[in-house]
C-alpha positions in Angstrom: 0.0 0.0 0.0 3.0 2.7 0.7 4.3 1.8 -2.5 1.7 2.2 -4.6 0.8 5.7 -2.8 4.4 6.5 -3.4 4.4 5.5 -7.0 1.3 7.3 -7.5 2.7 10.6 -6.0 5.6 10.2 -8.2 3.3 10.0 -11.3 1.5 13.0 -10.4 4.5 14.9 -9.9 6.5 14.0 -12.9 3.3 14.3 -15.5 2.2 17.3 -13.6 -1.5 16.1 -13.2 -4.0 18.5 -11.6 -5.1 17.6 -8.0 -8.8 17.8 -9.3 -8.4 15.1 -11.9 -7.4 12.6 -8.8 -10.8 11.8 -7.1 -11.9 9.1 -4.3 -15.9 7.8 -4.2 -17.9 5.3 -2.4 -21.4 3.8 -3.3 -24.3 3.2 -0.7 -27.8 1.4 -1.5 -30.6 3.5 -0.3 -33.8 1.8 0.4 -37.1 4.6 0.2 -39.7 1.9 0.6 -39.4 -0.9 3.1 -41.7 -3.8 2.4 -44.2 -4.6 5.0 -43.4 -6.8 8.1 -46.8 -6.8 10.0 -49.6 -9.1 9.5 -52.6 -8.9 10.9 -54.3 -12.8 11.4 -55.9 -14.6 14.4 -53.7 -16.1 16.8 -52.8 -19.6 16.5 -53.2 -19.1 12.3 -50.5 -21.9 10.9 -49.9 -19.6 7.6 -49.7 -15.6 7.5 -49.3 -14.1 3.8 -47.0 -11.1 4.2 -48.8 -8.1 1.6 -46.1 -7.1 0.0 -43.1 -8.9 0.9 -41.2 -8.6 -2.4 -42.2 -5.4 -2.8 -39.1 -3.1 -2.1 -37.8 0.3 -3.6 -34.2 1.3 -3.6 -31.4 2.9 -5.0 -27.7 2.8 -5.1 -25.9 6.2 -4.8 -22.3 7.0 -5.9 -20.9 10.1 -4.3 -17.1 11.7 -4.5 -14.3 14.2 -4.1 -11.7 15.3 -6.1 -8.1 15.5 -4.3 -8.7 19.7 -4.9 -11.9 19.0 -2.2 -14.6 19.8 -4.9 -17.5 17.4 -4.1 -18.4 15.2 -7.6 -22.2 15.6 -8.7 -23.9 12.2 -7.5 -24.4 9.6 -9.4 -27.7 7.5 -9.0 -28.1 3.7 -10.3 -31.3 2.2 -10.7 -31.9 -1.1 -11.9 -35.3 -2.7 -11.8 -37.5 -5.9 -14.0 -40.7 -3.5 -14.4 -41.0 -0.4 -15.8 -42.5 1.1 -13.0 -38.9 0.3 -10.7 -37.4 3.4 -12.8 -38.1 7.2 -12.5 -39.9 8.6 -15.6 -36.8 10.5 -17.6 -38.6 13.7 -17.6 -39.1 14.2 -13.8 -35.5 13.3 -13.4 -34.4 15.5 -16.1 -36.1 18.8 -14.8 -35.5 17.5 -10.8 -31.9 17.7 -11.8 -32.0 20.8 -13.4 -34.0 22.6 -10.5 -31.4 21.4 -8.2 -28.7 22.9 -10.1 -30.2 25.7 -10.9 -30.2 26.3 -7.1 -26.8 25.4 -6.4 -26.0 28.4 -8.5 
């Protein structure tokens, strides 16, 4: 691990590479909709069908910094089998540009 850090200092010194082209990031799954965990059956009932079980809604999110300390716009994978596990293109296009817009 020293060496490579070493070796990798060395390369950024002798090819003169800006800090902010050196970045580090880390990816976290985000979960927005739990599926359910109660039932409601009487006592002593053998078998209890769990109303959406298999019915969860998440995310992963990919965030990071260059080695100049400017934070990297996110970057949100979603990966589903319906159509309706993926945001509709034109909400995300115009969510994305209202959030930049007010980061301005």
């Amino acid at each position: 691990m020293k060496n490579h850090a070493l070796r990798l200092a060395v390369d950024i010194r002798d090819h003169s590479i800006p800090v902010s082209c050196g970045a580090n990031g880390d990816q976290t799954g985000y979960t927005f909709s739990q599926p359910g965990v109660f039932t409601y059956d009487p006592t002593g009932t053998n078998q209890v069908t769990i109303v959406g079980k298999d019915n969860k809604r998440s995310f992963t999110i990919m965030v990071g910094v260059s080695m100049s300390g400017e934070v990297l716009p996110f970057q949100i994978m979603y990966a589903g089998m319906t159509g309706t596990s993926l945001p509709e293109i034109d909400n995300l296009k115009s969510e994305f540009k209202a959030a930049n817009d007010e980061a301005k």
